[in-house]
C-alpha positions as CSV (number, residue, x, y, z in Angstrom):
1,X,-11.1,-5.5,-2.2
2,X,-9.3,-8.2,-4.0
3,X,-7.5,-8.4,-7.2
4,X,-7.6,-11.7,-8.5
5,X,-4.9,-12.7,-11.4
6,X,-5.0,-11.0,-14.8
7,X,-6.9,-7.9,-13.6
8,X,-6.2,-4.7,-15.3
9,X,-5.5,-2.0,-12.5
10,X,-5.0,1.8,-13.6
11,X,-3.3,4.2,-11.6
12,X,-2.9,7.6,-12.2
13,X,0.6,8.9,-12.9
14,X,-0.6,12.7,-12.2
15,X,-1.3,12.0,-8.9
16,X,1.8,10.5,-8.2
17,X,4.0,12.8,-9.3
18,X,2.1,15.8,-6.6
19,X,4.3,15.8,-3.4
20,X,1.6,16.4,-0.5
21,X,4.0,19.0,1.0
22,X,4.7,22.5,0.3
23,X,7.3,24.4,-1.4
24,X,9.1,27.4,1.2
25,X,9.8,30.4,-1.2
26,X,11.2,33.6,0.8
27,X,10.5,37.3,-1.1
28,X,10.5,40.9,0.5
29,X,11.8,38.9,4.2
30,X,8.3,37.1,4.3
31,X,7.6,33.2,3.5
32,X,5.2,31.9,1.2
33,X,3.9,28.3,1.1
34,X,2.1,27.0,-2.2
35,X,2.0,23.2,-3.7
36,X,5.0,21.9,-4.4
37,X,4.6,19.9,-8.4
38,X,7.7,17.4,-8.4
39,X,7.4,17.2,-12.4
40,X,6.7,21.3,-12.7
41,X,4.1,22.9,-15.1
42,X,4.2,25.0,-18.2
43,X,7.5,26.1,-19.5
44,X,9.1,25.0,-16.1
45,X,7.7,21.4,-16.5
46,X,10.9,18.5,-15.8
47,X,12.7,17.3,-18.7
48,X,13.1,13.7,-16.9
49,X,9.7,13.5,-16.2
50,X,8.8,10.8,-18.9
51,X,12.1,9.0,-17.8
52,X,10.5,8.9,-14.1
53,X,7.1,8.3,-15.3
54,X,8.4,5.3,-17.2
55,X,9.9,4.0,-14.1
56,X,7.2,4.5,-12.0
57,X,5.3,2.4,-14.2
58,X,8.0,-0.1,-14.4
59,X,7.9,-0.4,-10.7
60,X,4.4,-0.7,-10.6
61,X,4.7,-3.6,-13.3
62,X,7.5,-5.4,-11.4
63,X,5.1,-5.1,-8.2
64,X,2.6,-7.1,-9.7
65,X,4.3,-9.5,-11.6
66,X,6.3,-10.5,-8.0
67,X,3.4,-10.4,-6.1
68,X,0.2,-11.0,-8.0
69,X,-2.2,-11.3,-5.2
70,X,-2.5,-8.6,-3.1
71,X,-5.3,-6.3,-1.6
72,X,-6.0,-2.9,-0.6
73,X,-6.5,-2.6,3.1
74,X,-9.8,-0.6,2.4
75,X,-10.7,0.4,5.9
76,X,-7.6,2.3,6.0
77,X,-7.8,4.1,2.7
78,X,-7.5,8.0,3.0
79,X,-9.4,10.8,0.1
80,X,-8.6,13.7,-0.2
81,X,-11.8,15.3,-1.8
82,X,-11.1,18.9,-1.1
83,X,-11.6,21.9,-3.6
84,X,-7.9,21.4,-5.7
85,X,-8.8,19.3,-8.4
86,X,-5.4,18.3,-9.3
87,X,-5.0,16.8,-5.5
88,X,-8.5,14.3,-5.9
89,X,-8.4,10.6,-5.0
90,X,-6.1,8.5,-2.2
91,X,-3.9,9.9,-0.3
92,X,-2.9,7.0,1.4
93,X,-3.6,3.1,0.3
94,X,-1.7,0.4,2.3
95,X,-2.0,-2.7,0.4
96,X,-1.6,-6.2,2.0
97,X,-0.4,-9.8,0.8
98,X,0.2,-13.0,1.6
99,X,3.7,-13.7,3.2
């Protein structure tokens, strides 16, 4: 895939703000895994998280602007597709461009 000059690209914020790990929480001397959410939820949710949100999509800008033409390395693109809804699209998405 190519992105030629001027080409409006979306990215979802949501998705980058989900760490792929998992949070270690320790109650009645057992361990307990579940998905850790960088930005929180609910009452817990970050009170940076539209400073970090804005700077992720100021880094994003920045990319683009400095390097304009670039492409996704589509044969190496990984999904994640499984049953968590809030974990859908790439996992991984190495792009490439000229040097």
């Amino acid at each position: 895939m190519s992105l030629p000059p001027l080409t409006e690209l979306e990215l979802s914020l949501r998705t980058l703000n989900l760490d792929g790990g998992y949070l270690i929480t320790y109650s009645d001397d057992k361990v307990h895994g579940r998905p850790f959410y960088s930005f929180g939820a609910g009452s817990r949710r970050c009170l940076g998280m539209h400073v970090a949100r804005a700077q992720l999509s100021a880094l994003v800008a920045e990319f683009v602007r400095r390097i304009p033409s670039f492409t996704v390395a589509s044969s190496h693109i990984e999904l994640n597709v499984g049953d968590d809804s809030t974990r859908l699209g790439p996992t991984t998405m190495p792009l490439q461009w000229p040097t």
